[in-house]
C-alpha positions in Angstrom: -45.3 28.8 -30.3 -43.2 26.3 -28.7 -39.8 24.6 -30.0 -41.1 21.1 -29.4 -44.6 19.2 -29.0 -46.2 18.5 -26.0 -45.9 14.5 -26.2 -41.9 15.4 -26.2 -41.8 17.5 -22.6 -41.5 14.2 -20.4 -38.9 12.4 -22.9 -37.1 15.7 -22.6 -37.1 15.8 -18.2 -36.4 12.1 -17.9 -33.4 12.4 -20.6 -32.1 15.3 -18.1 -32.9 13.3 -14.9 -30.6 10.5 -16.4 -27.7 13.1 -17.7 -28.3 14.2 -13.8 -27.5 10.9 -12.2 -25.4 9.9 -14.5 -23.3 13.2 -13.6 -23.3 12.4 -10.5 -22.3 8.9 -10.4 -19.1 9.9 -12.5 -18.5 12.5 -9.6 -18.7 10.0 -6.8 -16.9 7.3 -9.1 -13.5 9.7 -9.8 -13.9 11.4 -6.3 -13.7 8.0 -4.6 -9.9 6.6 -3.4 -9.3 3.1 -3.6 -9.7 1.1 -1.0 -7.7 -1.7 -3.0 -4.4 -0.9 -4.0 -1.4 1.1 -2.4 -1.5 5.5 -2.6 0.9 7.2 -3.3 3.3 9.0 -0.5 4.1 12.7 -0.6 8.3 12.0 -0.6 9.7 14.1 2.0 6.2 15.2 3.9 4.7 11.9 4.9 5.7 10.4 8.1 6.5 6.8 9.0 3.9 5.1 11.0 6.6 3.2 13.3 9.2 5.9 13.6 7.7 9.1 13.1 10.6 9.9 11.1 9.4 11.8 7.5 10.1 8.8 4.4 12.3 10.1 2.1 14.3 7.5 -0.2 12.1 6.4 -2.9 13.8 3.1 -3.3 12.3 2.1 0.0 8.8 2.1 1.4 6.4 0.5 2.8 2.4 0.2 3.1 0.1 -1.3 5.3 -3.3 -1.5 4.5 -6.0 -3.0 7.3 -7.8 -3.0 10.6 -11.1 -2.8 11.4 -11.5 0.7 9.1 -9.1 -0.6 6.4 -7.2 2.5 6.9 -3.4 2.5 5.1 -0.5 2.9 7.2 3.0 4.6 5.6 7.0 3.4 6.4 10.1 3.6 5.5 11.1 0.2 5.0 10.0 -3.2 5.1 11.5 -3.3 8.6 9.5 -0.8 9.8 6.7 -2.1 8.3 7.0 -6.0 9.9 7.6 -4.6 13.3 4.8 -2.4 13.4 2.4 -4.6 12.0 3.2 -7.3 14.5 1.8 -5.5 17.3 -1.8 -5.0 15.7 -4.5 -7.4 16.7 -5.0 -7.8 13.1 -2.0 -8.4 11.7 -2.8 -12.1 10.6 -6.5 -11.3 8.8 -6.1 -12.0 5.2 -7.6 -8.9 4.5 -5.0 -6.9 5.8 -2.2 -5.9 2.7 1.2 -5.2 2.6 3.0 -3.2 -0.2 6.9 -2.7 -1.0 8.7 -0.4 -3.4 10.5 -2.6 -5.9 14.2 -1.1 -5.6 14.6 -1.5 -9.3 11.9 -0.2 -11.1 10.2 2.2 -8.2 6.8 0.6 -8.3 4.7 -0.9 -5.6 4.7 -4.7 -5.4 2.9 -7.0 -2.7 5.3 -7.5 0.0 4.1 -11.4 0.3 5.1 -12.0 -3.5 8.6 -9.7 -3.5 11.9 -11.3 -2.2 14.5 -9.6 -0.6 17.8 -9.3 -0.7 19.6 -9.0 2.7 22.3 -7.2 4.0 21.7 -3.9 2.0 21.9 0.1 3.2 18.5 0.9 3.6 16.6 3.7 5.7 16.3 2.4 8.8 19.3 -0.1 9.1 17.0 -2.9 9.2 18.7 -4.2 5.6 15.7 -5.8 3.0 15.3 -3.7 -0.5 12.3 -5.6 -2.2 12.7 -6.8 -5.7 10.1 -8.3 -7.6 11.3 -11.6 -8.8 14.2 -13.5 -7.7 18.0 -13.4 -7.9 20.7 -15.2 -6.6 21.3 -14.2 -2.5 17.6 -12.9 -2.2 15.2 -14.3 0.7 11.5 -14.8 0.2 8.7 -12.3 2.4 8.4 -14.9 5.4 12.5 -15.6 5.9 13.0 -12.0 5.7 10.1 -11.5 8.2 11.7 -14.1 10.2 15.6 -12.4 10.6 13.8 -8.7 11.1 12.1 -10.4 13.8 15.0 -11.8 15.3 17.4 -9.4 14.4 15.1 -7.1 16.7 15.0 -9.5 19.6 18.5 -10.2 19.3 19.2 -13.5 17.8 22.2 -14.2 16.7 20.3 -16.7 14.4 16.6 -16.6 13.4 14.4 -19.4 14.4 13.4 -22.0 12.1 15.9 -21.5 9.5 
């Protein structure tokens, strides 16, 4: 004697063929990284792109996230980060991404939209802790791009200020 008729056998397979891809699809879905937003760095194991150095102080940190594989790059600091980055052919795509640790809160925040203030200890000597928002003394992304760039060249003044 069977448990269930005959007309029920293919409702039954094709309700377990979609509990199967459905399965699977939630597998693929929560075993995927994103290939959006900033990871997360292992504090005291991951290495800085530009350095080599291992990052460390979670106040600082940098992410780039690009190129032709749109593969994430880790660094200390902004600094590290701008100098880096301006030696890849692909620096300029507006695909490529740029994250920051907000020194206050110790989240990630999009480099372009954080300002800066200057002239603070940080990491690497180079002197930008992000902040989202702004505050009196702080420097948007593109003037603090601006005096890493000539701070590194050796200006005594960076261009177009």
């Amino acid at each position: 004697m069977y448990l269930w008729n005959n007309s029920s056998i293919p409702r039954l397979q094709s309700m377990k063929l979609m509990l199967s891809i459905i399965s699977i699809l939630a597998l693929l879905t929560s075993c995927s990284s994103s290939e959006e937003g900033p990871i997360e760095i292992s504090w005291g194991k991951d290495v800085c792109t530009h350095c080599r150095m291992i990052i460390k102080d979670q106040h600082f940190g940098a992410q780039v996230r690009g190129g032709p594989e749109n593969k994430v790059y880790l660094f200390n600091e902004l600094g590290s980060a701008i100098l880096w980055l301006e030696k890849q052919p692909w620096s300029n795509d507006e695909t490529t991404k740029v994250w920051v640790i907000d020194y206050n809160t110790g989240y990630w925040i999009d480099a372009r939209f954080a300002n800066y203030l200057p002239e603070q200890p940080t990491p690497m000597n180079y002197g930008f802790s992000a902040i989202k928002g702004s505050t009196k003394g702080s420097v948007n992304y593109e003037t603090a791009k601006r005096r890493l760039l000539a701070k590194k060249l050796g200006y005594k003044q960076a261009p177009n200020q």
